[in-house]
N, C-alpha and C positions, 0 to 999 in steps of 0.2 A: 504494500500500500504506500503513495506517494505523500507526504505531505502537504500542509495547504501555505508553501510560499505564495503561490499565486492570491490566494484567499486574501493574504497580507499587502500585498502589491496592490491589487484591487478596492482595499478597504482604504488605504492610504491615499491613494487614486480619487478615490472618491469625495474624502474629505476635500481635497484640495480644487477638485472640479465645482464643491459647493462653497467655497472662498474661505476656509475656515481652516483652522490645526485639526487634526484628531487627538481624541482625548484616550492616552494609556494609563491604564491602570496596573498596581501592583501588589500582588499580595501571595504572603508564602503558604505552601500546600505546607496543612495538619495544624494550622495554627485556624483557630481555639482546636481544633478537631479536623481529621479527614474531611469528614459530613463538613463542619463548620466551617470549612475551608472552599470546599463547590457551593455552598450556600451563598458564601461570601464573595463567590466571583458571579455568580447570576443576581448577585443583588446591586453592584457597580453596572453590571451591563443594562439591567431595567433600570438604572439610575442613566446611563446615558455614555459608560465608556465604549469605547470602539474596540477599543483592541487589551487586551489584559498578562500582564506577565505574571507566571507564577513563580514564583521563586523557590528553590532549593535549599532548604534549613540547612544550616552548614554551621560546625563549632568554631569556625575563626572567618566571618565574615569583613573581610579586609577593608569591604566599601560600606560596608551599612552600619550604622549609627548606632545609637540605644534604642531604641523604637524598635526597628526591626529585630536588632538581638535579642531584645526581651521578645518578640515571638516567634523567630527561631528555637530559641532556649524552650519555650513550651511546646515547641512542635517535635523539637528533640525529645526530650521528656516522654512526649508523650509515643514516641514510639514508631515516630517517619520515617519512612525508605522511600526510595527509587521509585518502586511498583508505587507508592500512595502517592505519590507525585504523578507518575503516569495516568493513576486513575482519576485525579484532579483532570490533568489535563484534557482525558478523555469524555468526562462525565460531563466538565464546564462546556467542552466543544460543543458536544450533544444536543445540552440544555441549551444555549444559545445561539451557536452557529457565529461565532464572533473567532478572527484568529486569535491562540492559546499559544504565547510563547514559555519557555524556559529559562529564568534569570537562575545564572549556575554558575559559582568557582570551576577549575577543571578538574581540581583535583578528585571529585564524585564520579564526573565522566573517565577519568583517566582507570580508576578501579573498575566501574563498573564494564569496561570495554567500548570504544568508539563506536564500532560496528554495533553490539546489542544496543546500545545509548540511543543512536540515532535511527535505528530499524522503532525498535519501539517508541518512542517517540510518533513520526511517522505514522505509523499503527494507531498511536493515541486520539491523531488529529491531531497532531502539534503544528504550528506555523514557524516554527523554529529555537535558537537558542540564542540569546544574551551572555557573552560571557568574557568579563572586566577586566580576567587577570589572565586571559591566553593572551600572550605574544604573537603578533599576527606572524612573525619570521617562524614561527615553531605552529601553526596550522596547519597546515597543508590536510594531513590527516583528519583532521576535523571536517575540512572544507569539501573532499572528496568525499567522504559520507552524507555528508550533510546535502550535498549536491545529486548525489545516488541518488538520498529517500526524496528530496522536495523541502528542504529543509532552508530556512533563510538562517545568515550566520551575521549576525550582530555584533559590532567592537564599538567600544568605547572610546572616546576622544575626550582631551580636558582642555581647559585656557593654558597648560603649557605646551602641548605637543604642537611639537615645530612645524611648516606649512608641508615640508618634504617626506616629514613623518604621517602627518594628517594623509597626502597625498597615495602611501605606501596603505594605510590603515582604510583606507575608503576602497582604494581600487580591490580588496582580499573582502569585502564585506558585501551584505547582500539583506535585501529587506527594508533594511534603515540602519542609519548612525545613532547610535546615541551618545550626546552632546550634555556631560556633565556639565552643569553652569558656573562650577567653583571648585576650586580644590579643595579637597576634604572627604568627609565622609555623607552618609544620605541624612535626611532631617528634614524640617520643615526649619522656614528662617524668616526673616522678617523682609528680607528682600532677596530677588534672586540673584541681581548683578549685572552690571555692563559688558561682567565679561562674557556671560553665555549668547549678547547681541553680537560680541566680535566673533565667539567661536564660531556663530553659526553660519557667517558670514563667510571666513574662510575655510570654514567645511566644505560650504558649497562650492568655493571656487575649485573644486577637486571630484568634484561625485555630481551625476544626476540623482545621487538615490536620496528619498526624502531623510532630512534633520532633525531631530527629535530632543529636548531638552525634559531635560529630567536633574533630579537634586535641589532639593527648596522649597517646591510647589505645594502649598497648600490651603489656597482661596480660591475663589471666586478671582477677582482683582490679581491675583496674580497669574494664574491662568489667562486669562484677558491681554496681558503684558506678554508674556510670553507665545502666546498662540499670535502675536504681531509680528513677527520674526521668525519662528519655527513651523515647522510641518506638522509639530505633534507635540505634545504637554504631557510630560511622565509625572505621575504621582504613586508616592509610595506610603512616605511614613504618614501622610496625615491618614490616610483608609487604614495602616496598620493602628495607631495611635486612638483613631474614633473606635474600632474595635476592641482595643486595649482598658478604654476610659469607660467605656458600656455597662450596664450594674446585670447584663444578663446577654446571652447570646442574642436570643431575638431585639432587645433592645441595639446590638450592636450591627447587625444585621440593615436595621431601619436608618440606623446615623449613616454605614457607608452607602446605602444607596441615595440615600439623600443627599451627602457629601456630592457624590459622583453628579446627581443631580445640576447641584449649584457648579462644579464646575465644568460642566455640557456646557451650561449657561455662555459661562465665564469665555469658553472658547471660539463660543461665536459671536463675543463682542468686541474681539481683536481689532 
C-alpha cells in the first residue's frame, strides 16, 4: 500500500488556491491515552486543522519543550510503542481523511528498521515523516523508502542555517519544510519573531515546496501573523498544554477543538 504524499500535496495545494496558510496540528500518540490520543486528533480536525502530526513519545526529546515532555513522559508511562502510534495514525486517517504525519527523533526508526518503519507507516495511511534530528547528508536510506511507500520526508530548517545549507536541506525534502521560527526549543511564547519572516523568505528562495512555520504559535493573532508569510501555521504545545490544563478528558477534548477552532479563524485573516 502507497502512502498518501499526494493526499499532503493536494491538501497544501488547496489551502493556498483558497488564499490562506493551512493550519497543522500536533499532538503525541498515547498521550492522555491510545483512545485519548485519536480522540484528540479528530477533535482539532472538527475544530478546523488541515493536516495533523502525530508525534512519537521519545525519552530525550531534543526539540520539545516542557509541555510536550510532560506528555510524552505520560504517554511513556503509560505504555506506547511503535504499533500504538501506527494505530493513531491509522484510526485518525480513517476517522477523518485528513493527511496523518509522523513527528519522530530517528533514533525509534533507526531500531525499529527503515524498511518495516516506513512499509507500515504506508499501510497506516500515513502522509509521511517529520524528522529534526536526521542529517539530510546521512538520509538517503530514509528517502529511498520513504519514496518506495509514498511517503513525504520533512527536514527542519532554523534562522541559523546558512542559504547553501537551507539550499542542500530543501532540495532532499519533500511535502513541506518546516521552518522553526527561533532557536530553541517548542513552546508557546509571546511572540513569534522577525526571524521566522526572514527564514521563510529565504527558504523559498531555494524550494517550490510549501513553508510551514511552526515553534510559538498559540493564538488566534498569532496564527493570523504568521499565516501572512507562510504556507502553513504549526501548533503544538498550546493543543498539548489545553489538554494538559483540562480537569477531565472530555473537558480537554472540547478546549483542543475549540482551540483548533479559533485558530482556523486566525488563518484566514492573514
Amino acid at each position: 500500500m502507497s502512502g498518501n504524499i499526494e493526499l499532503l500535496n493536494t491538501t497544501l495545494a488547496a489551502a493556498k488556491a483558497a488564499d490562506r496558510a493551512a493550519l497543522i496540528a500536533y499532538l503525541p500518540a498515547g498521550f492522555p491515552t491510545v483512545d485519548g490520543g485519536v480522540e484528540a486528533v479528530k477533535a482539532v480536525v472538527a475544530g478546523g486543522a488541515d493536516v495533523v502530526e502525530v508525534g512519537l513519545p521519545h525519552s530525550d526529546p531534543v526539540l520539545d519543550g516542557p509541555v510536550i515532555q510532560t506528555a510524552d513522559d505520560i504517554a511513556l508511562r503509560g505504555g506506547v510503542r511503535i504499533a500504538d502510534v501506527m494505530r493513531t495514525v491509522r484510526e485518525a486517517y480513517e476517522a477523518t481523511g485528513v493527511p496523518i504525519l509522523v513527528m519522530t527523533y530517528w533514533n525509534p526508526i533507526d531500531r525499529h528498521g527503515v524498511e518495516r518503519f516506513t512499509a507500515e507507516l504506508a499501510e497506516a495511511g500515513g502522509a509521511g515523516c517529520i524528522l529534526p534530528d536526521l542529517p539530510v547528508q546521512e538520509s538517503a536510506l530514509w528517502r529511498e523508502h520513504a519514496d518506495k511507500h509514498g511517503l513525504a520526508t520533512v527536514f527542519v530548517v532554523a534562522p541559523s542555517s546558512q542559504d547553501a545549507r537551507l539550499a542542500t536541506i530543501t532540495a532532499a525534502g519533500s511535502g513541506f519544510v518546516y521552518a522553526a521560527s527561533l532557536m530553541g526549543v517548542t513552546g508557546t511564547r509571546a511572540s513569534v519573531g522577525a526571524q521566522a519572516q526572514e527564514l521563510v523568505g529565504r527558504t523559498r528562495a531555494t524550494t517550490d515546496l510549501p513553508v510551514c512555520v511552526g515553534l510559538g504559535v498559540s493564538n488566534a493573532a498569532q496564527a493570523a501573523e504568521v499565516a501572512g508569510f507562510a504556507d502553513g501555521v504549526i501548533v503544538g504545545s498550546a493543543f498539548v498544554k489545553a489538554m494538559l490544563d483540562a480537569p477531565d478528558e472530555a473537558a480537554g477534548l472540547a478546549a483542543v477543538r475549540s482551540l483548533a477552532g479559533e485558530l482556523a479563524e486566525g488563518v484566514r485573516k492573514r
